[in-house]
PyMOL Python script that loads the backbone (N, CA, C, O; Angstrom):
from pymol import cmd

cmd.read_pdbstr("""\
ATOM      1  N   UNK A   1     -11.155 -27.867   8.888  1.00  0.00           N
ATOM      2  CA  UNK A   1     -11.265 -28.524   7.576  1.00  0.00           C
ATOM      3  C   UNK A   1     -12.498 -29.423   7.578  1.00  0.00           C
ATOM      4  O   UNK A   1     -12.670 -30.155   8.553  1.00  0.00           O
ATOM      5  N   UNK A   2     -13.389 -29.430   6.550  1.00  0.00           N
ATOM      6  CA  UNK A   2     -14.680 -30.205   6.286  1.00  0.00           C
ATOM      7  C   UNK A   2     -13.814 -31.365   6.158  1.00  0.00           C
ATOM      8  O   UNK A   2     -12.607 -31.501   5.960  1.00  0.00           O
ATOM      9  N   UNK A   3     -15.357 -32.624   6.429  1.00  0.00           N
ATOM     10  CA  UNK A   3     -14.341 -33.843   6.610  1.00  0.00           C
ATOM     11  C   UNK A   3     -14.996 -34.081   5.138  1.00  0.00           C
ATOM     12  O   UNK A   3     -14.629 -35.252   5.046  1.00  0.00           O
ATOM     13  N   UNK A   4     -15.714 -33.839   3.875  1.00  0.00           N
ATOM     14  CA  UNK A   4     -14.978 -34.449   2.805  1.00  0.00           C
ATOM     15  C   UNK A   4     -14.226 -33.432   1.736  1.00  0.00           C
ATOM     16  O   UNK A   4     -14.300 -33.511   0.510  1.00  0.00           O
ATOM     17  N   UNK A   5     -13.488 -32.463   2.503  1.00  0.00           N
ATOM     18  CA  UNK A   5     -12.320 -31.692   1.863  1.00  0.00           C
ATOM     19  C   UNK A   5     -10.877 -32.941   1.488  1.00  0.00           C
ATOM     20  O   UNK A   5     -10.427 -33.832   2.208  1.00  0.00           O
ATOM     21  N   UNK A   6     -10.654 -32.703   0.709  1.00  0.00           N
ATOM     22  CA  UNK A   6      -9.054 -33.275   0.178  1.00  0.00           C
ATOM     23  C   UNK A   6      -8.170 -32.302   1.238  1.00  0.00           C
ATOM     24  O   UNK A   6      -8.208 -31.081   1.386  1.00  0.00           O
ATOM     25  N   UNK A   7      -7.481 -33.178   1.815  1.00  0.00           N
ATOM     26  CA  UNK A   7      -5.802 -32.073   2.570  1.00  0.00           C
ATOM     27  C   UNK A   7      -5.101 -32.140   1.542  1.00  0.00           C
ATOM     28  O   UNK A   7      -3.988 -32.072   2.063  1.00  0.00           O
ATOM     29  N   UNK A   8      -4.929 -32.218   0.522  1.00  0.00           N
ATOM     30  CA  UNK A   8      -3.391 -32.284  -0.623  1.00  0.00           C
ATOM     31  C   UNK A   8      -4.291 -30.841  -1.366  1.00  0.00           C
ATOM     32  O   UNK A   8      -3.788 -30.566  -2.456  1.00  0.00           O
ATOM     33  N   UNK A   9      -5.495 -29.898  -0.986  1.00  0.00           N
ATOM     34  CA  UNK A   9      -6.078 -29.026  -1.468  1.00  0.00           C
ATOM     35  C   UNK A   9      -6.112 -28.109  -1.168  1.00  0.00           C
ATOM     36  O   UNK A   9      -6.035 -27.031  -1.756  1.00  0.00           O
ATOM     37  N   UNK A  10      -6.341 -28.622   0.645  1.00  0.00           N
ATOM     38  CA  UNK A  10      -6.392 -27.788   1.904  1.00  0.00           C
ATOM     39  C   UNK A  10      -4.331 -27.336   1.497  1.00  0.00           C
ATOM     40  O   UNK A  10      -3.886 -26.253   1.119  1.00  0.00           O
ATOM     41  N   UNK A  11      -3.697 -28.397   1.724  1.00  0.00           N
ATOM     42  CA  UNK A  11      -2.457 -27.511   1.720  1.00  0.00           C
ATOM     43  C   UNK A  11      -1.765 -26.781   0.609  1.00  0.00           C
ATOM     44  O   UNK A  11      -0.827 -26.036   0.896  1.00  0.00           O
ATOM     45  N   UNK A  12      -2.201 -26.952  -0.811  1.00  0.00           N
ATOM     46  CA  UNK A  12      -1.691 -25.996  -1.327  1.00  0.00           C
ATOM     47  C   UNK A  12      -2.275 -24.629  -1.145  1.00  0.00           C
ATOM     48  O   UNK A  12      -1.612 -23.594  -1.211  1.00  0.00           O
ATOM     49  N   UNK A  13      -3.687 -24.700  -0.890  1.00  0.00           N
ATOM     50  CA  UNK A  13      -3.868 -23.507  -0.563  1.00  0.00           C
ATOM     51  C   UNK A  13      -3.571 -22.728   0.267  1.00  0.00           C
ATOM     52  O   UNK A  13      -3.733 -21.533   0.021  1.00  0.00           O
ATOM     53  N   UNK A  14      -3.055 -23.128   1.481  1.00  0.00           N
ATOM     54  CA  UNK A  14      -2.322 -22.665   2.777  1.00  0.00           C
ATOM     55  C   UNK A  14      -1.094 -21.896   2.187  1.00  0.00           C
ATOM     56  O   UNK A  14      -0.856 -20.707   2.400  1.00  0.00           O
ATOM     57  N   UNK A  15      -0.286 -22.810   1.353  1.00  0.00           N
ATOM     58  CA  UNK A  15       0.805 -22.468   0.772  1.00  0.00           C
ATOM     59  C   UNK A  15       0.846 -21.298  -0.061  1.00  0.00           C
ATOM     60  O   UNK A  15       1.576 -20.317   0.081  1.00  0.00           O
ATOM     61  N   UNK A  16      -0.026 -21.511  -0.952  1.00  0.00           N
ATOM     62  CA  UNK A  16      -0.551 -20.104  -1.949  1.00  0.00           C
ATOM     63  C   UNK A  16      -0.511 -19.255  -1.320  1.00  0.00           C
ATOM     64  O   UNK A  16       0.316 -18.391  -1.612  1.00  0.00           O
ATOM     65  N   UNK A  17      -1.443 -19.041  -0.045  1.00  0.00           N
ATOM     66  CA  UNK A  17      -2.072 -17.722   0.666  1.00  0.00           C
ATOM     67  C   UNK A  17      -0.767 -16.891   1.406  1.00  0.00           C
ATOM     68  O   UNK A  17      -0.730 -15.672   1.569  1.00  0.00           O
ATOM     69  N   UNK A  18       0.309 -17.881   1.819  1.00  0.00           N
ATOM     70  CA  UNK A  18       1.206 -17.284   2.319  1.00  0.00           C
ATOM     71  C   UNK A  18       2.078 -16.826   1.611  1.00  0.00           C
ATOM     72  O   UNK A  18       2.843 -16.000   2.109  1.00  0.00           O
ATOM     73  N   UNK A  19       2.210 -17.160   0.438  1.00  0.00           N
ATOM     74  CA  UNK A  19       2.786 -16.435  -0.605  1.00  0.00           C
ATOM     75  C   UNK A  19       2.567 -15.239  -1.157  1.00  0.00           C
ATOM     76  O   UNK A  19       1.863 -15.387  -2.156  1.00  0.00           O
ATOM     77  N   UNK A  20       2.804 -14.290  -0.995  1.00  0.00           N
ATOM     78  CA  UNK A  20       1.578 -13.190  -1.380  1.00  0.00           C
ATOM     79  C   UNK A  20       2.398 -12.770  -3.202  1.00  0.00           C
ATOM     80  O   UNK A  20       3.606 -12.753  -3.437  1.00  0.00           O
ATOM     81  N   UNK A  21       1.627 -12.576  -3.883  1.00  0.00           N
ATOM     82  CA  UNK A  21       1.756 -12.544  -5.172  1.00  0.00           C
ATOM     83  C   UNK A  21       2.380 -10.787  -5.338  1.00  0.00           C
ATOM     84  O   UNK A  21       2.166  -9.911  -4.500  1.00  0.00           O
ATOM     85  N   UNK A  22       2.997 -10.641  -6.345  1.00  0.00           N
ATOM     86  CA  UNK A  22       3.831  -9.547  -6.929  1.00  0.00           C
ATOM     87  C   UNK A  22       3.033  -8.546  -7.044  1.00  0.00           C
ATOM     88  O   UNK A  22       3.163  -7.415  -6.575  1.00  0.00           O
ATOM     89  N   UNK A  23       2.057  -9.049  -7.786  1.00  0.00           N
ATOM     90  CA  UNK A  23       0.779  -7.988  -7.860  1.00  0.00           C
ATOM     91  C   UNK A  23       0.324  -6.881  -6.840  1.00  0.00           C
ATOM     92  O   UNK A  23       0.087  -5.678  -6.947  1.00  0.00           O
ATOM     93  N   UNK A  24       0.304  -7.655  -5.955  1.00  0.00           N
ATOM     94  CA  UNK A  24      -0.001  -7.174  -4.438  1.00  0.00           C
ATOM     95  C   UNK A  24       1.125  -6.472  -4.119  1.00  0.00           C
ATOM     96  O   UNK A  24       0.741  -5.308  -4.230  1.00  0.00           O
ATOM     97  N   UNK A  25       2.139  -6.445  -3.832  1.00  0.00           N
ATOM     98  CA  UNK A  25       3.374  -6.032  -3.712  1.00  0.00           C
ATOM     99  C   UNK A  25       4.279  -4.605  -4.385  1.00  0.00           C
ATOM    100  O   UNK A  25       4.961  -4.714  -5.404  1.00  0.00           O
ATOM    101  N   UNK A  26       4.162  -3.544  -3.759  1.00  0.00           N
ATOM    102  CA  UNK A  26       4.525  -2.245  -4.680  1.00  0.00           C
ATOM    103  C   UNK A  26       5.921  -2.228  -4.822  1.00  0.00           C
ATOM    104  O   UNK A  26       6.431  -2.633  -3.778  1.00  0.00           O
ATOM    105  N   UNK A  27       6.774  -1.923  -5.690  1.00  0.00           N
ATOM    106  CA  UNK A  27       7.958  -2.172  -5.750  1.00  0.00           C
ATOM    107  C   UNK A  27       8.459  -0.461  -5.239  1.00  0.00           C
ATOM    108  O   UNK A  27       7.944   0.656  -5.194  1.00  0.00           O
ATOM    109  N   UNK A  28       9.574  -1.009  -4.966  1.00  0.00           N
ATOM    110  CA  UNK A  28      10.268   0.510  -4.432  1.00  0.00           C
ATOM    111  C   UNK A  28      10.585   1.822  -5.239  1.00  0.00           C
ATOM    112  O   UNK A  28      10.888   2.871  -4.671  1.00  0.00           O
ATOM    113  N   UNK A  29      10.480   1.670  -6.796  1.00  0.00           N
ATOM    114  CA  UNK A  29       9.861   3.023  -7.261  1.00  0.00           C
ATOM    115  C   UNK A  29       8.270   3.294  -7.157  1.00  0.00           C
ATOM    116  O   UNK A  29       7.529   4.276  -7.186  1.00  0.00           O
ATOM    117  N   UNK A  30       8.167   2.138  -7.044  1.00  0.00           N
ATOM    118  CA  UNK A  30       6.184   3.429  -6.596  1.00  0.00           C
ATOM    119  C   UNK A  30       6.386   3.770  -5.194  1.00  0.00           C
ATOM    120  O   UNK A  30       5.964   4.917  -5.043  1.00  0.00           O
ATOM    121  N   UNK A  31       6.817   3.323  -4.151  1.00  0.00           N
ATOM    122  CA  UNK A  31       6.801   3.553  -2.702  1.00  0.00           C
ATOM    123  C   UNK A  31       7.663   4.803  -3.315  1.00  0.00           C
ATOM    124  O   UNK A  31       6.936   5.767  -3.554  1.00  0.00           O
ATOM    125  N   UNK A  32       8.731   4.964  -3.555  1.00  0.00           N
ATOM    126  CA  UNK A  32       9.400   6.222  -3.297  1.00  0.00           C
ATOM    127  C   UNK A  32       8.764   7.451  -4.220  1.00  0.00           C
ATOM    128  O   UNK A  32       8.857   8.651  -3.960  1.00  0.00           O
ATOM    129  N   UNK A  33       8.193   6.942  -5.195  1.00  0.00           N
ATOM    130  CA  UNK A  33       7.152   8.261  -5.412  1.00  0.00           C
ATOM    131  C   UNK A  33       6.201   8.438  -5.369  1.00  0.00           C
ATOM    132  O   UNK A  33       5.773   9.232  -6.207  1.00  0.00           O
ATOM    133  N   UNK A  34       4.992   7.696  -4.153  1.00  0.00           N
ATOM    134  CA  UNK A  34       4.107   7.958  -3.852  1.00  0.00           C
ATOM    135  C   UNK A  34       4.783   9.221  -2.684  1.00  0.00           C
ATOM    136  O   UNK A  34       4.284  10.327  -2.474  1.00  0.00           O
ATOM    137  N   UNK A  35       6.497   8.442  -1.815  1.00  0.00           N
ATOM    138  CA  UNK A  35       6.795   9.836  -1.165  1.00  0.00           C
ATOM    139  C   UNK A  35       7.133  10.952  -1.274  1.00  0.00           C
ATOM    140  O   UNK A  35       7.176  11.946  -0.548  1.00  0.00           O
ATOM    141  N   UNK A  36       7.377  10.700  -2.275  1.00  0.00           N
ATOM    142  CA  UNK A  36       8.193  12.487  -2.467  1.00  0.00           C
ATOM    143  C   UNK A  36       6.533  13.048  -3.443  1.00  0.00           C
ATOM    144  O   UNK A  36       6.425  14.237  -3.743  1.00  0.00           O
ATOM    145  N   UNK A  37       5.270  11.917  -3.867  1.00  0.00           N
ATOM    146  CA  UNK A  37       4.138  13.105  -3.788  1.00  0.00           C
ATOM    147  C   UNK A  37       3.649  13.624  -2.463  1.00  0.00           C
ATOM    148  O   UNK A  37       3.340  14.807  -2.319  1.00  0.00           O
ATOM    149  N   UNK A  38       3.574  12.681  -1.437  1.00  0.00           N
ATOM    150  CA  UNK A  38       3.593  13.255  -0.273  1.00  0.00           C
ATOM    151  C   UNK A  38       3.926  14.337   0.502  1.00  0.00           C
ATOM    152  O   UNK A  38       3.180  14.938   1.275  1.00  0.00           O
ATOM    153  N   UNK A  39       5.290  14.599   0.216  1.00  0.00           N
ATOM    154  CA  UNK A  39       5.996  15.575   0.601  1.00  0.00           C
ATOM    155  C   UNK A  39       5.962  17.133  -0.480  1.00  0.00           C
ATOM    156  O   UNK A  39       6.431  18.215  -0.126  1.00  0.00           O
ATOM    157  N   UNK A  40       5.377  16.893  -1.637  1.00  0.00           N
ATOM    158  CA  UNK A  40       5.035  17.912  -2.425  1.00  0.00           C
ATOM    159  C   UNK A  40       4.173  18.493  -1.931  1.00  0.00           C
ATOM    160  O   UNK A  40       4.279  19.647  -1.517  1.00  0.00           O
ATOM    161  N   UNK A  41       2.650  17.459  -1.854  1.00  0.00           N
ATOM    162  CA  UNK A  41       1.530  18.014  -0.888  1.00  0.00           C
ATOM    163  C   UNK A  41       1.984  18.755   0.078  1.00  0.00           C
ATOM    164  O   UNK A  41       1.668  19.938   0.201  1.00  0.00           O
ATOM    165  N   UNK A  42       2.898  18.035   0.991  1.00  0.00           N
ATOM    166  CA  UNK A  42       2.724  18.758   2.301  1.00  0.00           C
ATOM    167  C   UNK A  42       3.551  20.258   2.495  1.00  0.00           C
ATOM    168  O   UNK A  42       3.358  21.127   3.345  1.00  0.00           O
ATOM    169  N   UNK A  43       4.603  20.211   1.305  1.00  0.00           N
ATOM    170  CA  UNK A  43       4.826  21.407   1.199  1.00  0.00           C
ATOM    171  C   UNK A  43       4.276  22.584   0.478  1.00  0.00           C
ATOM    172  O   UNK A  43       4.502  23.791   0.569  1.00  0.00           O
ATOM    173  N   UNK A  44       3.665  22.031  -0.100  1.00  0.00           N
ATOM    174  CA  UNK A  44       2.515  22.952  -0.785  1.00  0.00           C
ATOM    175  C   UNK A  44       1.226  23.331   0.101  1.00  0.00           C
ATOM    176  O   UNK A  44       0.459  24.279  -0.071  1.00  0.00           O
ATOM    177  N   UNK A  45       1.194  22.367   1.063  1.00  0.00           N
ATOM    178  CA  UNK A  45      -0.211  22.954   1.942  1.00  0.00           C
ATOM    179  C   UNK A  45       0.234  23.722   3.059  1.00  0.00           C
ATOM    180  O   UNK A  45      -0.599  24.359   3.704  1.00  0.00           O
ATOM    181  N   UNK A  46       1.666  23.745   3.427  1.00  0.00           N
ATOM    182  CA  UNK A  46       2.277  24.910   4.475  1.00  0.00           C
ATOM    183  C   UNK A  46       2.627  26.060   3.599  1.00  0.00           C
ATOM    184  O   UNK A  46       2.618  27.142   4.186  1.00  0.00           O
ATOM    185  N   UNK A  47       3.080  26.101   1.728  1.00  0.00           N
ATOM    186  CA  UNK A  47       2.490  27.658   1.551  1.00  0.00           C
ATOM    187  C   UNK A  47       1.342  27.885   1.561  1.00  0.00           C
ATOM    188  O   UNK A  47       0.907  28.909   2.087  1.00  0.00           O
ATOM    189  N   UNK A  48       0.485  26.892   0.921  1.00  0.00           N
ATOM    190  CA  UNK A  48      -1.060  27.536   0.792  1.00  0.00           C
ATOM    191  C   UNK A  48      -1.263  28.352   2.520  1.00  0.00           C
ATOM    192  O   UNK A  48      -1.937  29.380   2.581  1.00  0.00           O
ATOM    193  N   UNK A  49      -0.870  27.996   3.308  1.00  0.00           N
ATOM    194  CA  UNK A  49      -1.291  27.780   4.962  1.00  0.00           C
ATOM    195  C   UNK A  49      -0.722  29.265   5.345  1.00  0.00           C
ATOM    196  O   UNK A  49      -1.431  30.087   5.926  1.00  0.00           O
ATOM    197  N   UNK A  50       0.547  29.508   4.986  1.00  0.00           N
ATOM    198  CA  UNK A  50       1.034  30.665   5.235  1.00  0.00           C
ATOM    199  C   UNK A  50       0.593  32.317   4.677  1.00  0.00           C
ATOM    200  O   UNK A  50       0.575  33.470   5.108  1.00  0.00           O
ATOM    201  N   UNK A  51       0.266  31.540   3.425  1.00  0.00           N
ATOM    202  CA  UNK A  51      -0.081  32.551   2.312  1.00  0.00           C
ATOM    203  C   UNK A  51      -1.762  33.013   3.010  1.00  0.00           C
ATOM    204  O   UNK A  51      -2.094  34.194   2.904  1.00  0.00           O
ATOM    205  N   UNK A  52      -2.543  32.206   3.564  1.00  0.00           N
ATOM    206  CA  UNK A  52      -3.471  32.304   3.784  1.00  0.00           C
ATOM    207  C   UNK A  52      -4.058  33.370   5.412  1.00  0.00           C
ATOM    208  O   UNK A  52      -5.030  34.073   5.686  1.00  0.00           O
ATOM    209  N   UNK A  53      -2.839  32.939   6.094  1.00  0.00           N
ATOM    210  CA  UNK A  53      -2.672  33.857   7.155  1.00  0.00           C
ATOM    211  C   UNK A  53      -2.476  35.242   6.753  1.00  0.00           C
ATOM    212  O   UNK A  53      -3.267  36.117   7.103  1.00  0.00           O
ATOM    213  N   UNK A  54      -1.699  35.420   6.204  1.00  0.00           N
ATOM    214  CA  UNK A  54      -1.539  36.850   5.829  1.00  0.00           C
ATOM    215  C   UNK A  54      -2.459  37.578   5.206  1.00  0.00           C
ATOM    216  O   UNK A  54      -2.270  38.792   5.133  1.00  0.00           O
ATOM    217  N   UNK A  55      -3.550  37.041   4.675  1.00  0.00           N
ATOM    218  CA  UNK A  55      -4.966  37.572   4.259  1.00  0.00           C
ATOM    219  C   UNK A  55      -6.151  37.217   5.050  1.00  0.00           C
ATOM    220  O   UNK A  55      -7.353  37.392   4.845  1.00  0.00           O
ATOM    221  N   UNK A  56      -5.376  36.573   6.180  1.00  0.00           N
ATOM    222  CA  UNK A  56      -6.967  36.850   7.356  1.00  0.00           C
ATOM    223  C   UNK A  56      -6.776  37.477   9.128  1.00  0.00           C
ATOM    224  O   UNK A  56      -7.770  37.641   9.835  1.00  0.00           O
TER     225      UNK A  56
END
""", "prot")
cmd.dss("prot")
cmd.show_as("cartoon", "prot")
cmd.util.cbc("prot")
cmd.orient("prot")
């Protein structure tokens, strides 16, 4: 801390930072369908994958 910083400045900001805001924070319907796009991809790239063997 600089010595002509305020501490009643220094600590709310400490406080803030550990708070992490909502914004930041994905709620559990986007987490659960960012997974199941995940799992679309990945089942879609083992047909593409299969389909692709059989023509080389």
């Amino acid at each position: 801390m600089l010595n002509n910083e305020d501490p009643s400045l220094h600590i709310s900001s400490e406080k803030h930072r550990a708070t992490p805001s909502a914004s930041n924070q994905p709620n559990d319907g986007t987490i659960s369908r960012l997974v199941f796009a995940a799992s679309m991809l990945a089942k879609r790239n083992q047909e593409v994958e299969s389909e692709a063997k059989k023509w080389c």
